[in-house]
C-alpha positions in Angstrom: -8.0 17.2 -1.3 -6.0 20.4 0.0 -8.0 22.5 2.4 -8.9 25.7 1.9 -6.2 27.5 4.3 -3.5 25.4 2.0 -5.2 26.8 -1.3 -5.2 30.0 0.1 -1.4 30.2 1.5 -0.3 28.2 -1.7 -2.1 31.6 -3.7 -0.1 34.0 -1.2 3.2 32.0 -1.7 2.2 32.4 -5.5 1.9 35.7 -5.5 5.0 37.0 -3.5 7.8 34.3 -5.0 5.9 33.4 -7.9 6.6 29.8 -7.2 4.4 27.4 -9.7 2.7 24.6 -6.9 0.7 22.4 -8.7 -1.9 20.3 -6.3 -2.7 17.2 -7.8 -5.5 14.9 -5.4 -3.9 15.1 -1.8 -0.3 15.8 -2.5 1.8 18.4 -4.6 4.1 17.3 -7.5 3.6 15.0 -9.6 2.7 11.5 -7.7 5.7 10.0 -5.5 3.7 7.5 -3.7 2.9 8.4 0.5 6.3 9.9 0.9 6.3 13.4 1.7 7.1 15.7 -1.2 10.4 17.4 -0.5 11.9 20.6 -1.5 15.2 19.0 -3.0 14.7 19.6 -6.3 18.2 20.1 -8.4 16.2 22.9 -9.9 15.5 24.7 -6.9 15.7 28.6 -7.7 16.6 29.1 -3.9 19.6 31.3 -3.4 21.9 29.9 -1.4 23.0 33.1 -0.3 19.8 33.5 2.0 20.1 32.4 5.3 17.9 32.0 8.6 18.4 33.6 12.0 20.7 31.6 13.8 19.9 29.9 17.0 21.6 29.9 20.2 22.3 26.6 23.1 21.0 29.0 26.1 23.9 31.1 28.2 22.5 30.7 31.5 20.3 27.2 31.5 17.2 26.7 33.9 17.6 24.3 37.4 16.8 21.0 35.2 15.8 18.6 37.3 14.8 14.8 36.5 10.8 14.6 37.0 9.6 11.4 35.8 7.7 10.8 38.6 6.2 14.1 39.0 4.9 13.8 35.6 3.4 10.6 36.3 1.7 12.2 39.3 0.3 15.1 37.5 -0.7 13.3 34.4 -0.7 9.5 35.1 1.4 9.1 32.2 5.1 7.3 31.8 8.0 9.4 30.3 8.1 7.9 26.9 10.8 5.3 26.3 14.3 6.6 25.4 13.6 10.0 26.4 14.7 12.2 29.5 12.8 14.7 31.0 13.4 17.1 33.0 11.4 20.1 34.9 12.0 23.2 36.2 10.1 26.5 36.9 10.7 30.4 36.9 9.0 33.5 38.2 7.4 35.9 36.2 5.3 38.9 36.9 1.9 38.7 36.6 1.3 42.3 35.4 4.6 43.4 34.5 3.4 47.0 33.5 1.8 47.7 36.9 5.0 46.4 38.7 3.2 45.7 42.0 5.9 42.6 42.6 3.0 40.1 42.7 4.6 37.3 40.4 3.4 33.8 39.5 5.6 30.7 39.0 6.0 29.2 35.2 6.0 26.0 34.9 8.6 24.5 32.1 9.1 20.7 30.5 12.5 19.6 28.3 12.4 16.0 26.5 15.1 15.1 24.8 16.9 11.8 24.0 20.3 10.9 25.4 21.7 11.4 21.8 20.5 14.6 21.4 23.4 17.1 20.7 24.1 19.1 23.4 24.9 22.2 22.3 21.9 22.0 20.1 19.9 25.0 20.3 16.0 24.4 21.8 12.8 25.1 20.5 10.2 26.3 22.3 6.6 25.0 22.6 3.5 26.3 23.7 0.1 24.9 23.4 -2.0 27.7 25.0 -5.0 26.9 26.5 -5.8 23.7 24.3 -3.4 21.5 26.9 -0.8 22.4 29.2 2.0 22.4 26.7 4.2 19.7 29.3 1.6 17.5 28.0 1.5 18.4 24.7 5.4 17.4 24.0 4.3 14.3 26.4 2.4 13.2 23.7 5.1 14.6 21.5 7.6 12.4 23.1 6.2 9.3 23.1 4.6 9.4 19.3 6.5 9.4 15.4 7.3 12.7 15.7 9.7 12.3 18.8 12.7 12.2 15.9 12.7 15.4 16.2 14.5 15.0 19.6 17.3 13.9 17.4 18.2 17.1 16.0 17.2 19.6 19.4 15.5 19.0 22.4 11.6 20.5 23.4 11.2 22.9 26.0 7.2 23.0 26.7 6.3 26.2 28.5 3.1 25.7 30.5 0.5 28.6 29.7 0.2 30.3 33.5 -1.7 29.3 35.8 -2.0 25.5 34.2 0.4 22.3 33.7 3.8 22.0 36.1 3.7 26.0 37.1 1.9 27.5 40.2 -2.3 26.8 39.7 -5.6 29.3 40.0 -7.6 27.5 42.3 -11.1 30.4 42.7 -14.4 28.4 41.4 -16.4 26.3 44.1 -17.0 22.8 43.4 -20.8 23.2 42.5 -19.3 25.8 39.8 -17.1 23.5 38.5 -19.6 20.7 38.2 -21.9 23.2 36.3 -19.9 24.2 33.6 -17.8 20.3 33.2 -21.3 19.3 32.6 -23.3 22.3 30.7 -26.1 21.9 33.3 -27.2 18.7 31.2 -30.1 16.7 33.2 -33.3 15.2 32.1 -35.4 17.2 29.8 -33.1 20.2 29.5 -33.5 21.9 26.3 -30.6 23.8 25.1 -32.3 27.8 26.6 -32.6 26.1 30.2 -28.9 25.2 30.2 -27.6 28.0 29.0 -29.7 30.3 31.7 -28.1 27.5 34.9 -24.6 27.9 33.1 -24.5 31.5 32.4 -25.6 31.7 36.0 -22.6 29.8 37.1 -20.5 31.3 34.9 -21.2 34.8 36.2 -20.9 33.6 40.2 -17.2 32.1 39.1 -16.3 35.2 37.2 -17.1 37.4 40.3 -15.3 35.1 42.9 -12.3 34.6 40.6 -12.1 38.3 39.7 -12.0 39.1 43.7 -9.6 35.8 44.5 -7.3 36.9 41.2 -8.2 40.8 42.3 -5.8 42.9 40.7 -4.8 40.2 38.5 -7.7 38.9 37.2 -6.4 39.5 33.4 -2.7 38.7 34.1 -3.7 35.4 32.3 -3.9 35.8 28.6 -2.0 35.2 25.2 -0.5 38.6 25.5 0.6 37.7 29.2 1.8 33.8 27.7 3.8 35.7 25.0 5.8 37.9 27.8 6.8 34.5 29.6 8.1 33.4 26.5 9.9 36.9 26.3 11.1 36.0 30.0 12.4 32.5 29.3 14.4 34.4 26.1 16.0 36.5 28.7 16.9 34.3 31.2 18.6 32.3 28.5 20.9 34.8 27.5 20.1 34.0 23.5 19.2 36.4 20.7 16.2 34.5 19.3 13.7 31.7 20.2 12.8 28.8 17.7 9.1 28.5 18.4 6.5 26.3 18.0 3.0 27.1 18.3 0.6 24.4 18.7 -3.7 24.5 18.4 -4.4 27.6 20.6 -0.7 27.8 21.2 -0.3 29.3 17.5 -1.8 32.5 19.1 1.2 32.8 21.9 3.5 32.5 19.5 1.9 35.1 16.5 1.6 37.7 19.6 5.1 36.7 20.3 6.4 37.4 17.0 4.4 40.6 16.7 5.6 42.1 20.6 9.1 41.0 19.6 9.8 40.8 16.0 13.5 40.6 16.1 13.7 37.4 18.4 12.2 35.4 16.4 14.4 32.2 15.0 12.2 29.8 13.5 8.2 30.1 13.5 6.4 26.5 13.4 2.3 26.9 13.7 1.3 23.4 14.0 -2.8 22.6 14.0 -2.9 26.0 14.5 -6.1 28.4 15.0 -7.2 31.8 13.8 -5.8 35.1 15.5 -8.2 37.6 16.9 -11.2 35.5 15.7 -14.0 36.3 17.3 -15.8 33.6 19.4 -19.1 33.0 17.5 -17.1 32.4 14.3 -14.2 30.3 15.6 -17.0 28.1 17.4 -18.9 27.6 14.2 -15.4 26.8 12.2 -14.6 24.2 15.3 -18.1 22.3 16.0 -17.9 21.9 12.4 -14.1 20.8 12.4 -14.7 18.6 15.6 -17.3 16.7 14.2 -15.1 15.7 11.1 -12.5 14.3 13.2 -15.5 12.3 15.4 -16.6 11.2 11.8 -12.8 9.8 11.3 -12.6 8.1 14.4 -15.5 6.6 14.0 -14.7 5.4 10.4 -11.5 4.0 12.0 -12.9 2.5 14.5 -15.5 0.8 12.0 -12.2 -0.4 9.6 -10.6 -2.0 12.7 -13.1 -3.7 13.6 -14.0 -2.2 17.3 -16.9 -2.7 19.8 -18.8 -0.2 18.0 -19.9 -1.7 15.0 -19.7 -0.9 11.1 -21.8 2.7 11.8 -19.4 3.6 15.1 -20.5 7.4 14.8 -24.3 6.7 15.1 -23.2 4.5 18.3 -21.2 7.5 19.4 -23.8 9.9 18.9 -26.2 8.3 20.8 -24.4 8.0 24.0 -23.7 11.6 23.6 -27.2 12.4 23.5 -28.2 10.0 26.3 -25.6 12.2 28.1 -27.7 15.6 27.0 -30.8 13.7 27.9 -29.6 12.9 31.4 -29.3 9.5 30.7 -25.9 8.5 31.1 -25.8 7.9 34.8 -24.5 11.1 35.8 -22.0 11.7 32.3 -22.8 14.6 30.2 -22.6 15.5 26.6 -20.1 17.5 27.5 -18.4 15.1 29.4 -18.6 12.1 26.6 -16.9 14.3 24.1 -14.2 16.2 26.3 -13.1 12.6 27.1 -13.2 11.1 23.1 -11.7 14.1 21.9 -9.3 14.5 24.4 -8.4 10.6 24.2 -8.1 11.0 20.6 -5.1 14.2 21.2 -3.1 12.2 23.6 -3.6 8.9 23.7 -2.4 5.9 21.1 -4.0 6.1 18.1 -3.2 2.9 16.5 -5.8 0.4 16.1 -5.5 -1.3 19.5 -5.9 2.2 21.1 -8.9 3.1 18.8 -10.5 -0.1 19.7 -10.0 0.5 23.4 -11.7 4.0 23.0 -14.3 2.3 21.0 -14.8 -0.7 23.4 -15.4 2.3 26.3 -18.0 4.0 24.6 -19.6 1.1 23.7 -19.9 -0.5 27.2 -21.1 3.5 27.9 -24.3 2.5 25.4 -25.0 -0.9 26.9 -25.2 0.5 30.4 -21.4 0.0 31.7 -19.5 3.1 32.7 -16.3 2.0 34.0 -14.2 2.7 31.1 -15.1 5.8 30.1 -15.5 7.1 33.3 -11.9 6.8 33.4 -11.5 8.6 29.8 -13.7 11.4 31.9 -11.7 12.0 34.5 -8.4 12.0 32.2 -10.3 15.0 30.4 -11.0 16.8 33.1 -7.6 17.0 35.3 -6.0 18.4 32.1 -9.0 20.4 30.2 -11.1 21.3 33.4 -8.8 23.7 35.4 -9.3 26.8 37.1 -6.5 28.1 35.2 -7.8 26.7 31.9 -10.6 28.6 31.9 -9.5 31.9 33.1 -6.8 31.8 30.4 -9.8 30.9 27.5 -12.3 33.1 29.2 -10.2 36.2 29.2 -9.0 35.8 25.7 -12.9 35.4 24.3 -14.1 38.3 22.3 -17.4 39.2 21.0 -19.5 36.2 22.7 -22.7 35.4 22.2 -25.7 36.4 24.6 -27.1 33.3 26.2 -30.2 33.9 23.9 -28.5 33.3 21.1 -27.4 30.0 21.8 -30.4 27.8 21.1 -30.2 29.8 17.4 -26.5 28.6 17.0 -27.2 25.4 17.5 -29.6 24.8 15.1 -27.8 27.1 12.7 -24.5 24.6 13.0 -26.7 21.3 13.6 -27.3 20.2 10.0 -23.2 20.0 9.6 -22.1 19.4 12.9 -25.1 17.2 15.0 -22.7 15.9 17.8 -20.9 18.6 18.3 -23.3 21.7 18.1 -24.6 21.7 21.5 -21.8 21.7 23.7 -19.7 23.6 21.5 -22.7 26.6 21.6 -23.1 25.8 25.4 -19.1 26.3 26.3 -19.3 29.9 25.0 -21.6 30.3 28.3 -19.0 29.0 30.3 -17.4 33.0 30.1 -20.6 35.2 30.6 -20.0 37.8 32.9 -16.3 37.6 32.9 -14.4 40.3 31.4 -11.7 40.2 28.1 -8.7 41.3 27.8 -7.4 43.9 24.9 -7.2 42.3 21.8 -3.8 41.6 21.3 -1.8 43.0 18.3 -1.1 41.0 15.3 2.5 41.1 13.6 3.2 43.5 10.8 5.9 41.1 9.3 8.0 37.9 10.5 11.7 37.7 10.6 11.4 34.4 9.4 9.1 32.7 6.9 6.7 30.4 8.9 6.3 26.6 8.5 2.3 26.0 9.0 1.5 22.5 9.7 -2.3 21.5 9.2 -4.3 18.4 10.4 -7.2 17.3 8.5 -8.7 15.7 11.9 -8.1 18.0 14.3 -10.4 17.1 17.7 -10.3 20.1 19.5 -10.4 22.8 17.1 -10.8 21.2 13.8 -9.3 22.1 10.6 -11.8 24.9 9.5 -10.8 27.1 12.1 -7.4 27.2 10.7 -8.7 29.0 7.6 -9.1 32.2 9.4 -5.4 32.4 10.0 -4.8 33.1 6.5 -5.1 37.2 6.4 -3.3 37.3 9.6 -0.1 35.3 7.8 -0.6 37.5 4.3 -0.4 40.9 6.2 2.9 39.9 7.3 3.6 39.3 3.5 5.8 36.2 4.9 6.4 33.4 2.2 4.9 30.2 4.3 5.4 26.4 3.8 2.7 24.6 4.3 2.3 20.6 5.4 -0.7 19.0 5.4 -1.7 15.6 7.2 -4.3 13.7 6.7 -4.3 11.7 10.2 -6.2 11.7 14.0 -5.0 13.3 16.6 -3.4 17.3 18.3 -0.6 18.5 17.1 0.8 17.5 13.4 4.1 17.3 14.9 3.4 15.1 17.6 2.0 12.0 14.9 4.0 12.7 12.2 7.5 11.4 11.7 7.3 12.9 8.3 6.4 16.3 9.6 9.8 15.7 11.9 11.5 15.9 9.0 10.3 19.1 7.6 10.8 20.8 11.0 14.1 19.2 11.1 15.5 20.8 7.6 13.8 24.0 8.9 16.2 24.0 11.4 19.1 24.4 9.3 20.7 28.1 8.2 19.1 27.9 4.4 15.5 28.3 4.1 12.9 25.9 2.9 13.1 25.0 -0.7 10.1 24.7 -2.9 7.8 23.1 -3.1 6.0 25.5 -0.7 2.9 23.2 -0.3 3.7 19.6 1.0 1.8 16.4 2.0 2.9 13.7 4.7 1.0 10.6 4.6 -1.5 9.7 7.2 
């Protein structure tokens, strides 16, 4: 059935173009099979006068340079088949209103295929703090939606301090293994962790505020949106053609509202609420997250994996043998970074959900090879220094640490896997300052294409339903694609979404209908 954030954007659309969408089931239209329901209909009230922004192939390019193996390095990942990549990096201040000279190096990713047209202008991808974005279009590469390499290539711009730019190296080790684990060990309960992390937490704020010292909040969404700004510049082009993935969608809204007139095209795929603060959006996402375990496991069950016919009771039993202290040394925490962060970037097909499911089942037996590897996969890409100064400086309006045991059992009854860790990871920032909230935009030069996943497994499709005022302030017309799949990033699984993107690229705008369905 539609979700609630398409219900509600399909009733803004309603009301400012007073275009009829009728949602019938899971798609829009009358019934045309598992093909995506397109906007060419011969009755189309579009006027083909209306045209988008037009994009620009960059004046003054960026030292490519071929990086295969460095991306291997950094990610233990091959460049996808068929596609070139190529790195390259640029300075940027890190507090560009204090203008002390102190910069920090931006790491930046382009994939594209040897076909793509050359003088094809980029978009522009950002995935926040979620992933380093060079993984992000990785995954992009190397899945259905990498047709959309066919029309313009990806340039992935790492959020600072993470991914291929320069890194924030300021917590100990002992800090580290604190908050990668939430202080799990045997007979915990959920007050006695939060006390040992919010103790960690605090010690790591203080040494990374005097290591970072005067820069400590140089690394932010607003500060993410000015490399953008800088990348715009350096290119010599008029407007960027953005795409916003997860916590990405928040880079690219404070984008749009910091420079409303360079804005091209405006693509928020799985994207997450703006300005939320962090005891709601953690509710909205333990409650998302465990949906898309819940899918996973059903998968797993249909394709017959390791983990039997109920795969999410065998899942949720080596997570809590990890929040006992149980697993040999794997936490809760640890169990569920590495299945949820499997489940963004990895294959997704049966074979790789049986792989996953064969780990975690060898976990329960007693064997911890496999998805000790999952683990450590999770943490080189989720468990950075950077990482967490970038999510820790952007959380507003956390929680006290004697509040947390409360949470969880408030979120338990819908979310039971999930609710622990995702209570304990809002002590993971106590003590540490927040930036100003950024602004939010007072209106879009373009009308936005939102992309929603139904199994979103780091944020979850609920949280997406607190974007909805920020997109009807703007009083922007949006076209909204849902997908029922598994995985980050609509985009990334979706050769159907690639197609949408691909007609947004062109001079008209998106014809109706303004609510759209690509099969799973």
């Amino acid at each position: 059935m539609p979700s609630t954030l398409r219900a509600r954007l399909s009733a803004a659309v309603l009301a400012a173009s007073a275009v009829t969408v009728v949602a019938a089931g899971c798609a829009v239209g009358p019934d045309t099979g598992p093909d995506v329901v397109r906007g060419d209909n011969p009755a189309d009230t579009t006027s083909q006068a209306q045209r988008q922004p037009t994009l620009q192939a960059p004046e003054h390019d960026l030292n490519w340079r071929s990086c295969g193996n460095r991306l291997t390095e950094a990610y233990d990942v091959e460049v996808p088949d068929g596609i070139v990549a190529d790195c390259a990096t640029y300075d940027m201040p890190i507090d560009a209103a204090a203008d002390r000279g102190d910069t920090i190096r931006i790491g930046v990713l382009r994939a594209r295929k040897p076909t793509t047209p050359k003088d094809a202008p980029p978009l522009v991808l950002t995935s926040g703090t979620d992933l380093p974005s060079s993984r992000t279009l990785l995954a992009l590469a190397g899945g259905d939606g990498a047709q959309i390499l066919d029309s313009a290539p990806i340039v992935a711009v790492d959020f600072r301090g993470t991914g291929l730019g320069g890194g924030v190296d300021c917590l100990t080790n002992a800090q580290r293994k604190v908050l990668s684990t939430n202080a799990a060990a045997t007979g915990r309960d959920v007050a006695a962790r939060a006390t040992d992390v919010g103790t960690a937490a605090r010690a790591g704020a203080d040494l990374c505020t005097e290591t970072l010292s005067p820069n400590q909040l140089g690394f932010s969404v607003d500060a993410a949106a000015g490399d953008l700004e800088g990348l715009r510049d350096r290119w010599g082009v008029d407007r960027l053609g953005l795409i916003g993935v997860g916590d990405g969608s928040s880079v690219a809204l404070r984008y749009a509202a910091a420079h409303p007139d360079k804005v091209g095209r405006l693509v928020l795929d799985s994207p997450v609420g703006y300005n939320v603060a962090a005891k709601e959006a953690a509710a909205a996402r333990a409650r998302g997250v465990e949906e898309s375990l819940n899918t996973f496991a059903q998968r797993c069950a249909n394709a017959g994996c390791a983990l039997g016919p109920d795969a999410a009771a065998s899942l949720r039993r080596v997570v809590d043998a990890g929040a006992s202290g149980d697993l040999a040394g794997l936490s809760d925490k640890q169990v569920l970074d590495a299945v949820t962060t499997a489940i963004a970037v990895d294959d997704m097909s049966p074979d790789g959900i049986k792989r996953l499911g064969a780990a975690i089942d060898d976990a329960d037996h007693g064997d911890l090879a496999g998805l000790r590897g999952y683990v450590a996969t999770a943490e080189s890409l989720r468990g950075t220094d950077g990482r967490l100064v970038g999510r820790c400086n952007d959380l507003r309006g956390r929680p006290g640490l004697d509040e947390l045991s409360g949470l969880v059992k408030d979120w338990s009854g819908d979310a039971p896997t999930t609710a622990v860790t995702t209570a304990l990871d809002l002590a993971d920032c106590d003590g540490w300052g927040a930036t100003d909230a950024p602004g939010a935009p007072d209106e879009l030069a373009v009308n936005p294409l939102v992309m929603v996943g139904a199994n979103d497994p780091f944020n979850g499709r609920d949280v997406v339903d607190q974007l909805t005022s920020t997109l009807m302030a703007t009083k922007a017309v949006p076209t909204t694609v849902s997908w029922d799949g598994l995985g980050f990033s609509v985009l990334a699984h979706s050769g159907c979404a690639a197609d949408v993107v691909a007609e947004y690229l062109r001079p008209e705008p998106l014809r109706t209908p303004a609510a759209r369905a690509c099969p799973a």
